[in-house]
PDBQT receptor file of N, H, CA, C and O in Angstrom, charges set to zero:
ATOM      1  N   UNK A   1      21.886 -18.466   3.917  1.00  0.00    +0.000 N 
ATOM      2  CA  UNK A   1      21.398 -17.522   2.938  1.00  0.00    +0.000 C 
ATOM      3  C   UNK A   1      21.445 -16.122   3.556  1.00  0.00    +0.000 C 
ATOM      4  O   UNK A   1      20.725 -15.922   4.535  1.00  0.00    +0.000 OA
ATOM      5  N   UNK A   2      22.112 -15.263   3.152  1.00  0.00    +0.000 N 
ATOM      6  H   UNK A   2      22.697 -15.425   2.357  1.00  0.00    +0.000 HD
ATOM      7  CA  UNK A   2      22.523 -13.759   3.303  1.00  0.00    +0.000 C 
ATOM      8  C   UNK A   2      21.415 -12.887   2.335  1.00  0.00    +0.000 C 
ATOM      9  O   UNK A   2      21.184 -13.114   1.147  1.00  0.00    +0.000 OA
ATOM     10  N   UNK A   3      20.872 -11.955   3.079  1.00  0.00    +0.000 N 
ATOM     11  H   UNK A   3      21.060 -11.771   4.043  1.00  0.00    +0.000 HD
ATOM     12  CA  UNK A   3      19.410 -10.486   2.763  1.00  0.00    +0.000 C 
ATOM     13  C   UNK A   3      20.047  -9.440   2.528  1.00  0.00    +0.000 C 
ATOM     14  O   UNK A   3      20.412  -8.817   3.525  1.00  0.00    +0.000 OA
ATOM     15  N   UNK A   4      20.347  -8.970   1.394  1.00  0.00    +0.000 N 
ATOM     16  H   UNK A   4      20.051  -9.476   0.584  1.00  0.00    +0.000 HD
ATOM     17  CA  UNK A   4      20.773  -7.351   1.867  1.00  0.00    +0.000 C 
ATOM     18  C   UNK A   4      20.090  -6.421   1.647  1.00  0.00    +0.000 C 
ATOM     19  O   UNK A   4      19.702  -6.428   0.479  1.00  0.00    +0.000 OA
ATOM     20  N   UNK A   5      19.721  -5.550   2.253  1.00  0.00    +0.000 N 
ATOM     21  H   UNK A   5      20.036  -5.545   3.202  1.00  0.00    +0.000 HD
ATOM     22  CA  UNK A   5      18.872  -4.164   1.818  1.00  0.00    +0.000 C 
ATOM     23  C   UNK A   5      17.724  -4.181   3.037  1.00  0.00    +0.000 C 
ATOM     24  O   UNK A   5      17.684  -4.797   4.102  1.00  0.00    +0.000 OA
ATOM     25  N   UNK A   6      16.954  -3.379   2.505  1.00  0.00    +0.000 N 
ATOM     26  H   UNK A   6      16.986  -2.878   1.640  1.00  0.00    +0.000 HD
ATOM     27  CA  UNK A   6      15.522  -3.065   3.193  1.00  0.00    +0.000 C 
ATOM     28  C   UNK A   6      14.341  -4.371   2.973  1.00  0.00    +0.000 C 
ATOM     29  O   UNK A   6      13.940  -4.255   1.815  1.00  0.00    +0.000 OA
ATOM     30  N   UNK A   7      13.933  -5.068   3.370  1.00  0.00    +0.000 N 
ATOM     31  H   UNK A   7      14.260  -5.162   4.311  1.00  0.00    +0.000 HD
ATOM     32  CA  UNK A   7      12.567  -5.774   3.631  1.00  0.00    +0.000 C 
ATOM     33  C   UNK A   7      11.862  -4.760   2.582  1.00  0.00    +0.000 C 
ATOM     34  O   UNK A   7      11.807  -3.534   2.677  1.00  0.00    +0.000 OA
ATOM     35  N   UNK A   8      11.104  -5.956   1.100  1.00  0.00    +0.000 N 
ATOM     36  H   UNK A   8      11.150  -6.952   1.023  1.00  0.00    +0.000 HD
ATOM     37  CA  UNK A   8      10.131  -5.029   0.373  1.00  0.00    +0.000 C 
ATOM     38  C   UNK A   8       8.841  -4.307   1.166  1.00  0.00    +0.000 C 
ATOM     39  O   UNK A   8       8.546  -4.657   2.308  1.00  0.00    +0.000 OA
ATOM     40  N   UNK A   9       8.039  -3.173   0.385  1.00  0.00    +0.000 N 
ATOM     41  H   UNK A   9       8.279  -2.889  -0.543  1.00  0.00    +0.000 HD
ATOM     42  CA  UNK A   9       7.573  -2.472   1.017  1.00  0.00    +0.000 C 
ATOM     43  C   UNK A   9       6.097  -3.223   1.048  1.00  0.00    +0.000 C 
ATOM     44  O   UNK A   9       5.763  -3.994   0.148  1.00  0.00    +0.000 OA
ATOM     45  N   UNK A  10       5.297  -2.934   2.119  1.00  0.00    +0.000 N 
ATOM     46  H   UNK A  10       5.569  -2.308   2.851  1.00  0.00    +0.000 HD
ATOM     47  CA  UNK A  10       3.767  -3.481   1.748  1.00  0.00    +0.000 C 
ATOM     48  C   UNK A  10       2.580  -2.576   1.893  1.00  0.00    +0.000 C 
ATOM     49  O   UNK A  10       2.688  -1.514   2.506  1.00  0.00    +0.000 OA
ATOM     50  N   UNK A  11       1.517  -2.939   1.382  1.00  0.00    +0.000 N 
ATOM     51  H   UNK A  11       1.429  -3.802   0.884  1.00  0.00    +0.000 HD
ATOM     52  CA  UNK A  11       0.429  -2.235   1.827  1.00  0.00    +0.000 C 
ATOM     53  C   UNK A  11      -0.766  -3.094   1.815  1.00  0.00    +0.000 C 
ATOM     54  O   UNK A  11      -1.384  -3.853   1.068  1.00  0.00    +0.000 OA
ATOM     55  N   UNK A  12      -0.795  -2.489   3.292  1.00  0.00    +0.000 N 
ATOM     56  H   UNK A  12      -0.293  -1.872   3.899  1.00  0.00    +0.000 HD
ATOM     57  CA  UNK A  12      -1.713  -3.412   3.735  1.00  0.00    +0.000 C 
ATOM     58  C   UNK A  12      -3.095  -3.211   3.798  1.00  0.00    +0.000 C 
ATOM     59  O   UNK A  12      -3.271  -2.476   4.770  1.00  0.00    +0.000 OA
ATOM     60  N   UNK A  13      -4.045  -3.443   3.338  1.00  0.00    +0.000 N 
ATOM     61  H   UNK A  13      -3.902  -4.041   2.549  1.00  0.00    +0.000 HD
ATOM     62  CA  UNK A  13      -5.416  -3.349   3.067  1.00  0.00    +0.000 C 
ATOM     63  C   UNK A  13      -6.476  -3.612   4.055  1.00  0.00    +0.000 C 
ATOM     64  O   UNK A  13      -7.013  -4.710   4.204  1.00  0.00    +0.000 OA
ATOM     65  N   UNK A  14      -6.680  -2.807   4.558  1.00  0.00    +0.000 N 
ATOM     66  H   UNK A  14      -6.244  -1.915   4.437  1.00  0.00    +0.000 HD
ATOM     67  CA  UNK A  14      -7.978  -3.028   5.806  1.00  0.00    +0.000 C 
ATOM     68  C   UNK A  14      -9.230  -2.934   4.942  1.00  0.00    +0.000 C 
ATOM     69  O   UNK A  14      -9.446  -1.891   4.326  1.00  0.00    +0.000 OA
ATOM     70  N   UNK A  15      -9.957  -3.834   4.874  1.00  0.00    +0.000 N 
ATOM     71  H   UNK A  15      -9.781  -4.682   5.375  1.00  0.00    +0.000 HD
ATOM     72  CA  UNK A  15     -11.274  -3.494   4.738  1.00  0.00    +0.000 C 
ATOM     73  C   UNK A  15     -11.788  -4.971   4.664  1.00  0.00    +0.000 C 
ATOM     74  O   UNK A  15     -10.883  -5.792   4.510  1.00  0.00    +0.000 OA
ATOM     75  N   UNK A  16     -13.065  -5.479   4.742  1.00  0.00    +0.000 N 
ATOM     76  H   UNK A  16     -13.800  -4.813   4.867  1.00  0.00    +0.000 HD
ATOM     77  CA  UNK A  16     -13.210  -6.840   4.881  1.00  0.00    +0.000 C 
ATOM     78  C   UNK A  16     -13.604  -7.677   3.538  1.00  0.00    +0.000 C 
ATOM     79  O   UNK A  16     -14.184  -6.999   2.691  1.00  0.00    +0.000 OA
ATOM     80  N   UNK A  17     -13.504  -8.283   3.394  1.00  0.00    +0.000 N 
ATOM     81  H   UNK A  17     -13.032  -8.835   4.082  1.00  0.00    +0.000 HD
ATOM     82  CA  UNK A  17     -13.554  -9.331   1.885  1.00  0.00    +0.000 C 
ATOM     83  C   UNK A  17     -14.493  -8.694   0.752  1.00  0.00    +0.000 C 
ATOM     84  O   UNK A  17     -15.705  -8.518   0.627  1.00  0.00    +0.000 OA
ATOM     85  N   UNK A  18     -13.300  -8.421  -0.043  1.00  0.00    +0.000 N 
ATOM     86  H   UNK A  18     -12.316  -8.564   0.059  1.00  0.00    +0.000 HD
ATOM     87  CA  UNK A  18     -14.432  -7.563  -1.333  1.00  0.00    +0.000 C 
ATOM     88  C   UNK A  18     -14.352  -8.160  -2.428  1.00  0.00    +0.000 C 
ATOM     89  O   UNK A  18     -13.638  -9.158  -2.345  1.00  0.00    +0.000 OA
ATOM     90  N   UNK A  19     -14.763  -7.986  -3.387  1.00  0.00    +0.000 N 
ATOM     91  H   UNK A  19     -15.343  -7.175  -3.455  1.00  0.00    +0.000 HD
ATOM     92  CA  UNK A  19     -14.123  -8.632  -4.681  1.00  0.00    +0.000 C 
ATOM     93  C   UNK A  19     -13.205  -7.781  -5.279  1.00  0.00    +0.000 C 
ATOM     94  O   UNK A  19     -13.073  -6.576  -5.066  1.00  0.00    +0.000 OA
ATOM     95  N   UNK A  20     -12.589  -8.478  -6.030  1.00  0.00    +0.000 N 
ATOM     96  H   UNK A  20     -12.696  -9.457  -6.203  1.00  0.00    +0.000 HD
ATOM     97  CA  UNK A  20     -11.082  -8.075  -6.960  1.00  0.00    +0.000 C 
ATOM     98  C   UNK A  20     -11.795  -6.740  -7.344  1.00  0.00    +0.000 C 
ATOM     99  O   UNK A  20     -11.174  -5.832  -6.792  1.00  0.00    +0.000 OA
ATOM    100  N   UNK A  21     -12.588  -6.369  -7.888  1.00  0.00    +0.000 N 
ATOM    101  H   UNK A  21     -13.093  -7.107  -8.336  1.00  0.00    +0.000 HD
ATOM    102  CA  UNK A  21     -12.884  -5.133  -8.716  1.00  0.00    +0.000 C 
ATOM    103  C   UNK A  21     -12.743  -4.184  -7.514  1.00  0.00    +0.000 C 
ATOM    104  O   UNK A  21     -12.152  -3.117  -7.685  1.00  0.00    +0.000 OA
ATOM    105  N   UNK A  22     -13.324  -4.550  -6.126  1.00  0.00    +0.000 N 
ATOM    106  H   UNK A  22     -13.804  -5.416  -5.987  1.00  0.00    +0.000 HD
ATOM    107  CA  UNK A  22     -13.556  -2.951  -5.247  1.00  0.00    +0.000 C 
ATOM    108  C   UNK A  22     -11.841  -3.035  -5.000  1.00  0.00    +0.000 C 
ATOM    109  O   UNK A  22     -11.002  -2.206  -5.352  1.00  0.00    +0.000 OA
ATOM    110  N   UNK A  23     -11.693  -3.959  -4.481  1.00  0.00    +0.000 N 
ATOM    111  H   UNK A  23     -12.375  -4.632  -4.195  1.00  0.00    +0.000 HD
ATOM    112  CA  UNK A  23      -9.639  -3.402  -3.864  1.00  0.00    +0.000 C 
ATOM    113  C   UNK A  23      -8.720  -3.153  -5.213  1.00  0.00    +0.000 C 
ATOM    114  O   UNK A  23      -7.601  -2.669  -5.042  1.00  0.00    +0.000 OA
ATOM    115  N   UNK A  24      -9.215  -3.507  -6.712  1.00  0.00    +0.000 N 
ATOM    116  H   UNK A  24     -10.124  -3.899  -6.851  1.00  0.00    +0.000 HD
ATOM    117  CA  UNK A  24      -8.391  -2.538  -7.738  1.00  0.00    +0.000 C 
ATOM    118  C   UNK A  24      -8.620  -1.191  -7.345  1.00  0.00    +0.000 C 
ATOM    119  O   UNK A  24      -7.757  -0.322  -7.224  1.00  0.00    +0.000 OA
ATOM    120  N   UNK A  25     -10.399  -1.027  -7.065  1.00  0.00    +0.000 N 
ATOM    121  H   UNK A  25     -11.100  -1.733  -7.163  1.00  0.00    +0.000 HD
ATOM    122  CA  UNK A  25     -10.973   0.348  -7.081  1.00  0.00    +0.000 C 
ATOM    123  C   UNK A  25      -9.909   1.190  -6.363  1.00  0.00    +0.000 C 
ATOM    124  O   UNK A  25      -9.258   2.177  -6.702  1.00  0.00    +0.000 OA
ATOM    125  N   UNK A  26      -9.980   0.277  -4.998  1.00  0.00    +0.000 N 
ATOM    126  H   UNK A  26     -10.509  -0.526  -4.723  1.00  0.00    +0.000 HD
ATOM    127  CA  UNK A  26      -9.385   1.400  -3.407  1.00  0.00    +0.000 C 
ATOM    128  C   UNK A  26      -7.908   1.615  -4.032  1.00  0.00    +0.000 C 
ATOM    129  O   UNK A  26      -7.423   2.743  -4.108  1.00  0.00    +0.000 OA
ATOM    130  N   UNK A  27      -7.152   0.331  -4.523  1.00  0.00    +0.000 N 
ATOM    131  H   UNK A  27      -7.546  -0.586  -4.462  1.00  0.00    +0.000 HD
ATOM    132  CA  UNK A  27      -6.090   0.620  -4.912  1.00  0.00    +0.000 C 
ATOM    133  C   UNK A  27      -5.396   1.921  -6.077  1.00  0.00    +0.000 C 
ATOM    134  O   UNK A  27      -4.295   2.415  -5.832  1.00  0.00    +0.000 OA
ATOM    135  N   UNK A  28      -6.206   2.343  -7.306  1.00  0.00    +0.000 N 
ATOM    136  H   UNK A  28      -7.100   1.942  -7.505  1.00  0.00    +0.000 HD
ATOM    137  CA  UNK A  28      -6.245   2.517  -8.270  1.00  0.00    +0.000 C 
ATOM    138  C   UNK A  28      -6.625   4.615  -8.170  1.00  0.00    +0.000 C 
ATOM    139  O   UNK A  28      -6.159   5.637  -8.674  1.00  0.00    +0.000 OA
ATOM    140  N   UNK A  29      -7.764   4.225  -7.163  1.00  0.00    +0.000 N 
ATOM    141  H   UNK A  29      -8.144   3.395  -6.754  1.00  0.00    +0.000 HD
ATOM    142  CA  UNK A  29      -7.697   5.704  -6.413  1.00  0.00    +0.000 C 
ATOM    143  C   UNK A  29      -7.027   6.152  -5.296  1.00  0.00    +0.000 C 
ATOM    144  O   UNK A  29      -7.369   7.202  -4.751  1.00  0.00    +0.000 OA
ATOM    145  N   UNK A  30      -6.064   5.444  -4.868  1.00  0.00    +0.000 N 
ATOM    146  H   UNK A  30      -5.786   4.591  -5.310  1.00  0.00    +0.000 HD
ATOM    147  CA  UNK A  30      -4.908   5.871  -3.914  1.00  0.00    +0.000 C 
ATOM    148  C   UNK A  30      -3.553   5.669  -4.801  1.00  0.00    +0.000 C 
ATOM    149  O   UNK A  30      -2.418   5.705  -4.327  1.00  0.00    +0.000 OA
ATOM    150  N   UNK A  31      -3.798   5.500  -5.854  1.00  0.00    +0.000 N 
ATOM    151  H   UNK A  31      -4.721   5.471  -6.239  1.00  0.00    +0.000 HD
ATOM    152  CA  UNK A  31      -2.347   5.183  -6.656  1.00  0.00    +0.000 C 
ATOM    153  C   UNK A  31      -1.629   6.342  -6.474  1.00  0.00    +0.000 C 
ATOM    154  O   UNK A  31      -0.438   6.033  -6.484  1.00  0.00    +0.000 OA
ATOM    155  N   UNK A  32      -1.737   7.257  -6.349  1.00  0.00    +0.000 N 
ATOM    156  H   UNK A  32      -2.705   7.508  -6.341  1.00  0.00    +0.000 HD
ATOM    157  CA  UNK A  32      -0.641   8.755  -6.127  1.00  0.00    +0.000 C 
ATOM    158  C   UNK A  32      -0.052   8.491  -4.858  1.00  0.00    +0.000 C 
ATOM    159  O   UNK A  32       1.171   8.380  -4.934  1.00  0.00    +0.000 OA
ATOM    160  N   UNK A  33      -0.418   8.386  -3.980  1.00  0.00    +0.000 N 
ATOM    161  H   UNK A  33      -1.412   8.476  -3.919  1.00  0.00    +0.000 HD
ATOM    162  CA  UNK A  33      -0.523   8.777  -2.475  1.00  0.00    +0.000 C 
ATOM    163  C   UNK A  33       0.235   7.274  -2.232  1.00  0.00    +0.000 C 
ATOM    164  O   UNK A  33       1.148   7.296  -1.407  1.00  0.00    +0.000 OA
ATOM    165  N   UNK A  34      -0.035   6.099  -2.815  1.00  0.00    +0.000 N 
ATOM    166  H   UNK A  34      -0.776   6.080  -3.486  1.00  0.00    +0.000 HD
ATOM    167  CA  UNK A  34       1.164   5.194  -2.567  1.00  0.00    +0.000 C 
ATOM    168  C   UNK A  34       2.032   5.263  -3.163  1.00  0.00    +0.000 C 
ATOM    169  O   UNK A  34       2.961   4.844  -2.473  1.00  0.00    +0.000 OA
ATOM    170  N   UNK A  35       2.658   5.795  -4.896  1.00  0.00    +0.000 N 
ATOM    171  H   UNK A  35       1.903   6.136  -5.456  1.00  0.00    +0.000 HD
ATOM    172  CA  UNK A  35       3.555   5.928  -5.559  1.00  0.00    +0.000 C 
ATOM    173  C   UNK A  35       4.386   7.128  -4.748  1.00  0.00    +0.000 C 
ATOM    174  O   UNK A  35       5.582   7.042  -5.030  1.00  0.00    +0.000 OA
ATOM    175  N   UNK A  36       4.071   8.358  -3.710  1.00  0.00    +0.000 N 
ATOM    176  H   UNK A  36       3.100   8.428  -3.481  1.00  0.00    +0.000 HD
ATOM    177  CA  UNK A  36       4.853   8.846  -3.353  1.00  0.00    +0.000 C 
ATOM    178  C   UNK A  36       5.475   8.113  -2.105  1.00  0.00    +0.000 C 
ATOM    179  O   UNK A  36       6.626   7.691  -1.993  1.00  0.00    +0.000 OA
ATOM    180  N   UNK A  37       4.390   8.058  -1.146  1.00  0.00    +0.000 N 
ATOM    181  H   UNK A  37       3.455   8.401  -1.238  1.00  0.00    +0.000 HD
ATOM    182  CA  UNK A  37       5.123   7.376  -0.058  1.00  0.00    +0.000 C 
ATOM    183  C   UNK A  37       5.830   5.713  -0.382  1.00  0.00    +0.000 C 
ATOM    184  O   UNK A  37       6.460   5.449   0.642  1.00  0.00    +0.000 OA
ATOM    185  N   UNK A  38       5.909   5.006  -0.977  1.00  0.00    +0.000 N 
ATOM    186  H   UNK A  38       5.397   5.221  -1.808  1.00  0.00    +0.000 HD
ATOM    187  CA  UNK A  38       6.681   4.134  -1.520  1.00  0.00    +0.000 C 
ATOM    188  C   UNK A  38       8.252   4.500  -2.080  1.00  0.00    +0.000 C 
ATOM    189  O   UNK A  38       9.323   4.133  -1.597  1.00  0.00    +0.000 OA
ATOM    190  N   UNK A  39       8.035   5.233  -3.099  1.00  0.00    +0.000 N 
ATOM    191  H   UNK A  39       7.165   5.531  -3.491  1.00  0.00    +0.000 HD
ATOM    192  CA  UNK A  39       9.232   5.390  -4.012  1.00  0.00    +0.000 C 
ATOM    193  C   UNK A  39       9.774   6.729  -2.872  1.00  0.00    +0.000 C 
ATOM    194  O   UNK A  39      10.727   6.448  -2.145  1.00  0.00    +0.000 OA
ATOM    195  N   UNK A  40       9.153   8.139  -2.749  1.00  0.00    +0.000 N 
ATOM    196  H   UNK A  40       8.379   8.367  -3.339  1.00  0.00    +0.000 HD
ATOM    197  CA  UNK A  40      10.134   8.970  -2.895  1.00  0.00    +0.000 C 
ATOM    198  C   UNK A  40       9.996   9.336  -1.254  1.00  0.00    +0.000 C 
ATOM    199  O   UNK A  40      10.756  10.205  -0.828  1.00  0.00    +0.000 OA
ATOM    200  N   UNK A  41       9.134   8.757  -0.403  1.00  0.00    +0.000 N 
ATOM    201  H   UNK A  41       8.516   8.051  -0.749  1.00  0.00    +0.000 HD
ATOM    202  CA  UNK A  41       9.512   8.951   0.911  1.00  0.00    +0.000 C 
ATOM    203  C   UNK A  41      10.331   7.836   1.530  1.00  0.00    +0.000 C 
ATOM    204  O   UNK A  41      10.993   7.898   2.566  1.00  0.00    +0.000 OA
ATOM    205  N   UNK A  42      10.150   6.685   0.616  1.00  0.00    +0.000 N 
ATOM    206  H   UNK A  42       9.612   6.635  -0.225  1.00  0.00    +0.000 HD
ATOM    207  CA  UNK A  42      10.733   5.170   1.337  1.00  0.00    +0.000 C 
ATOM    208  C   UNK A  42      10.151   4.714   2.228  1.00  0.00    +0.000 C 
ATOM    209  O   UNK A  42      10.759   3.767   2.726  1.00  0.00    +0.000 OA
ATOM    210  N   UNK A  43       8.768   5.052   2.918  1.00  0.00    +0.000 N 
ATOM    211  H   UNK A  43       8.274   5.821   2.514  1.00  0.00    +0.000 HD
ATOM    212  CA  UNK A  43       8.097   4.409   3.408  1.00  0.00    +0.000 C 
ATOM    213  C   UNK A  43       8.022   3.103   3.186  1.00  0.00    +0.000 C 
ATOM    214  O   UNK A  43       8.001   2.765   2.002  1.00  0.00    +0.000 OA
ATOM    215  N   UNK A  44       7.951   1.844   4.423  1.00  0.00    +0.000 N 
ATOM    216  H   UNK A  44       7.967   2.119   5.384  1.00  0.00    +0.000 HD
ATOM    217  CA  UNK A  44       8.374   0.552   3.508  1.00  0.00    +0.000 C 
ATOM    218  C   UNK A  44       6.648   0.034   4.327  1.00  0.00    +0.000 C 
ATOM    219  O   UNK A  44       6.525  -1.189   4.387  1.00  0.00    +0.000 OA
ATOM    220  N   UNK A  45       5.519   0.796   4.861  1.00  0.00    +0.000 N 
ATOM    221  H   UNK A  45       5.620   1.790   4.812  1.00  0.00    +0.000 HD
ATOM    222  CA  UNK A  45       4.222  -0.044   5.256  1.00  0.00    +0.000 C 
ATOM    223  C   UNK A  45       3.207   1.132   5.509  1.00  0.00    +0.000 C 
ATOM    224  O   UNK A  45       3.249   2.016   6.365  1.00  0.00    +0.000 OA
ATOM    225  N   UNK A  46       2.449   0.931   4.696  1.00  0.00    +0.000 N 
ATOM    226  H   UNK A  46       2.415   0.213   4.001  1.00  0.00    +0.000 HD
ATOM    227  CA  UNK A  46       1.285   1.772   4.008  1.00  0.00    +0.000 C 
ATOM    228  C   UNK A  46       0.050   1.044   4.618  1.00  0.00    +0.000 C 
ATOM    229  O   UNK A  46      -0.107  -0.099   4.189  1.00  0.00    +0.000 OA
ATOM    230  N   UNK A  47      -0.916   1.510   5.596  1.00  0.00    +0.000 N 
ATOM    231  H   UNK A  47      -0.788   2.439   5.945  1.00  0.00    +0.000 HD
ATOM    232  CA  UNK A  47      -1.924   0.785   5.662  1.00  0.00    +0.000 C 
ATOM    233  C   UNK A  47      -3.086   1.750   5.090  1.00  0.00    +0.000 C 
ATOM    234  O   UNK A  47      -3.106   2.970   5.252  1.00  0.00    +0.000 OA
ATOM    235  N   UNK A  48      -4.267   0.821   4.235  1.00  0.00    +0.000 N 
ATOM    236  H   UNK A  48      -4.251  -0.170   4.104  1.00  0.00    +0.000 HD
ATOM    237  CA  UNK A  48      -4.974   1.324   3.232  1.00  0.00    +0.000 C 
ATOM    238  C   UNK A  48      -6.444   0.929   3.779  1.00  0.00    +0.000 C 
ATOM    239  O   UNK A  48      -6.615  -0.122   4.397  1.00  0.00    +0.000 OA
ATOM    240  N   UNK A  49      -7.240   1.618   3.578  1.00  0.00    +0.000 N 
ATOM    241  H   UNK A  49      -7.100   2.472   3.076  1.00  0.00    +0.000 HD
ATOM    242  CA  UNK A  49      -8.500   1.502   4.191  1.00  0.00    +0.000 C 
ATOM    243  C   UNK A  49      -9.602   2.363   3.217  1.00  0.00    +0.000 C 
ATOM    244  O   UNK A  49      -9.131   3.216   2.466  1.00  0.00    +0.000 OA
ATOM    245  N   UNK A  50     -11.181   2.115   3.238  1.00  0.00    +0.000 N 
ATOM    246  H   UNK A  50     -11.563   1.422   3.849  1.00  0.00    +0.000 HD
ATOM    247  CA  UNK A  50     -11.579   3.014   2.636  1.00  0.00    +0.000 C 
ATOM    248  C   UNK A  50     -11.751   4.595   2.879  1.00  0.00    +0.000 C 
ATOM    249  O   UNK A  50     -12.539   5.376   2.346  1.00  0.00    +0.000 OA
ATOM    250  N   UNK A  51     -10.553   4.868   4.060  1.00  0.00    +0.000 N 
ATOM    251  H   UNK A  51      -9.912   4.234   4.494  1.00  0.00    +0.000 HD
ATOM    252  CA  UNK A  51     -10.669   6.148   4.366  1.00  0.00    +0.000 C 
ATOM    253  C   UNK A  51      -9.513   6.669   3.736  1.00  0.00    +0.000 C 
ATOM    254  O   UNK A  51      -9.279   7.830   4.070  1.00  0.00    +0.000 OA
ATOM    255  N   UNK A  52      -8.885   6.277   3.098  1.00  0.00    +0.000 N 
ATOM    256  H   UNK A  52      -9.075   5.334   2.827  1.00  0.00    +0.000 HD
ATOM    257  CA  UNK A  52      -7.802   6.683   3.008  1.00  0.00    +0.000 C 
ATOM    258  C   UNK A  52      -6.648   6.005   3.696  1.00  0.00    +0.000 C 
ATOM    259  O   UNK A  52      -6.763   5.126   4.550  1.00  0.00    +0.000 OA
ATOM    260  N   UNK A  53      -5.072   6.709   3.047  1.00  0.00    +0.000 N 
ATOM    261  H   UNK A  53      -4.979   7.422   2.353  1.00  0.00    +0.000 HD
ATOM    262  CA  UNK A  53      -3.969   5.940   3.791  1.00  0.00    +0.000 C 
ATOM    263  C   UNK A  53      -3.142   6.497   4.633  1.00  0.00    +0.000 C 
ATOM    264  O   UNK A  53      -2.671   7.627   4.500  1.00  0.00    +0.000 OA
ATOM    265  N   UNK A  54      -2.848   5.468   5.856  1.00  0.00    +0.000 N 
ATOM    266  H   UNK A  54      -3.231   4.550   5.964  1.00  0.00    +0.000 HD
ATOM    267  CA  UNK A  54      -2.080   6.110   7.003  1.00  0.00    +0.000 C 
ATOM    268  C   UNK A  54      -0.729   5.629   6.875  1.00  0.00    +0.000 C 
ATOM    269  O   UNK A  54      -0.513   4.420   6.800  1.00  0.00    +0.000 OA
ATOM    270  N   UNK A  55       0.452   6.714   6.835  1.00  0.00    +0.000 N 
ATOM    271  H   UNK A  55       0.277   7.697   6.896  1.00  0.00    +0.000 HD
ATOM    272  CA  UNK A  55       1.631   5.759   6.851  1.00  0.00    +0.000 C 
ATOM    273  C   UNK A  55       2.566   5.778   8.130  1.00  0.00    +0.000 C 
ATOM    274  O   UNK A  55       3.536   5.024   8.197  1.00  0.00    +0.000 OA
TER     275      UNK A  55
């Protein structure tokens, strides 16, 4: 079996076991800040924390 391209991108979520509602939250208020570095920097690993994201 032959891969071509880039490995999809991830983001990875630091923070310790929350429920679905807080990591929509973290997710949902970093939605800018991953839609750029994803799509238009090509960043392919985003780590996400409640401080914000480091790429």
């Amino acid at each position: 079996m032959k891969f071509h391209g880039a490995p999809p991108p991830v983001i990875w979520i630091r923070m310790p076991n929350q429920a679905k509602a807080a990591v929509l939250k973290l997710l949902l208020s970093h939605r800018l800040v991953l839609q750029e570095a994803l799509q238009e920097k090509g960043i392919a690993c985003i780590e996400l924390g409640p401080q914000g994201a480091d790429q």
